[in-house]
C-alpha positions as CSV (number, residue, x, y, z in Angstrom):
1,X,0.0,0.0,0.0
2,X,1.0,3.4,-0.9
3,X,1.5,5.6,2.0
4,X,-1.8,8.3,1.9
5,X,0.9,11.6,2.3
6,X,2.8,10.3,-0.5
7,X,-0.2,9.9,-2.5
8,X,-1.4,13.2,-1.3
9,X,1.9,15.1,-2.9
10,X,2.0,13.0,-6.1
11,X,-1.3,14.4,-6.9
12,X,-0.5,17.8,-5.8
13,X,2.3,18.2,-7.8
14,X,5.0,17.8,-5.3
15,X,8.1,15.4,-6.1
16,X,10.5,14.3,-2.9
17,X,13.4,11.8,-2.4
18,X,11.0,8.8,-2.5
19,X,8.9,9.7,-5.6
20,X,10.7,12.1,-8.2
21,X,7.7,12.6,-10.3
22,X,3.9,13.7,-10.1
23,X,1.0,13.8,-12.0
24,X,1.1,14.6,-15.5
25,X,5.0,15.0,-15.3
26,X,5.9,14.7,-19.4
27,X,8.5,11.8,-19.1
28,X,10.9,10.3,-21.7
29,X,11.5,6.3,-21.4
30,X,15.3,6.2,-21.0
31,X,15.9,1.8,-20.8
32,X,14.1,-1.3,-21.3
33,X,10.8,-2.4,-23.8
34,X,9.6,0.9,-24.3
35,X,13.3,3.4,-24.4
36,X,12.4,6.8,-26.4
37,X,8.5,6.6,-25.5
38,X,7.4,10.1,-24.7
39,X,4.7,9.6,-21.7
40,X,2.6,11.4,-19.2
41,X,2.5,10.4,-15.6
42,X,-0.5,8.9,-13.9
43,X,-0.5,7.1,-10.8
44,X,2.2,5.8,-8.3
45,X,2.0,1.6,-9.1
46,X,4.3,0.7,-6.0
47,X,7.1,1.9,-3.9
48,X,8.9,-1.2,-3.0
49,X,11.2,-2.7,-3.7
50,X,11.4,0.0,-6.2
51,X,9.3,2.9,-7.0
52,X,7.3,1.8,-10.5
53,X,5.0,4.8,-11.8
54,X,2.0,3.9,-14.6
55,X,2.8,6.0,-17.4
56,X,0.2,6.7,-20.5
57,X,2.2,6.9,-23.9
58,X,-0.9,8.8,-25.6
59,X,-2.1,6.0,-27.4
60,X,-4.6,5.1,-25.0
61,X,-2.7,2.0,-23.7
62,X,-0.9,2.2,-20.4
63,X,2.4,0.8,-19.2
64,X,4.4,0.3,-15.9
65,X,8.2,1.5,-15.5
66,X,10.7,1.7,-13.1
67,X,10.6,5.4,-11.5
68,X,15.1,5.0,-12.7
69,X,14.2,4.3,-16.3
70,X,12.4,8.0,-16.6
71,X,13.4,11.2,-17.2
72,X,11.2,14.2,-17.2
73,X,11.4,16.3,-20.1
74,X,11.9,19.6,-19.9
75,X,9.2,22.3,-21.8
76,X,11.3,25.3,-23.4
């Protein structure tokens, strides 16, 4: 289970040392099946024994990544 106060800052837009991203954070696959996929942030899948995020590449489909495997892209 997914600790209520980090729950309550993913969806508030505020990252900390456990969870690096929050919702709708534009991410960029960086390793693995799905390296170079351009994603959106949706939910926090699990914190241990690693932080996995669900992402949604805008197809409609969703997928599940190691929070390490993500960077967020940055908006100019």
């Amino acid at each position: 289970m997914i600790p209520e106060n980090l729950q309550t800052d993913f969806y508030s837009g505020k990252t900390n040392e456990l969870i690096k991203f929050c919702i709708n954070d534009p991410v960029e696959v960086i390793s693995g099946d799905y390296k170079g996929y351009g994603c959106a942030v949706i939910s926090i899948h699990r914190i241990e024994p690693e932080v996995k995020l669900l992402l949604e590449p805008g197809d409609g489909s969703f997928i599940i990544i190691d929070q390490k495997n993500i960077r967020l892209i940055e908006e100019n």
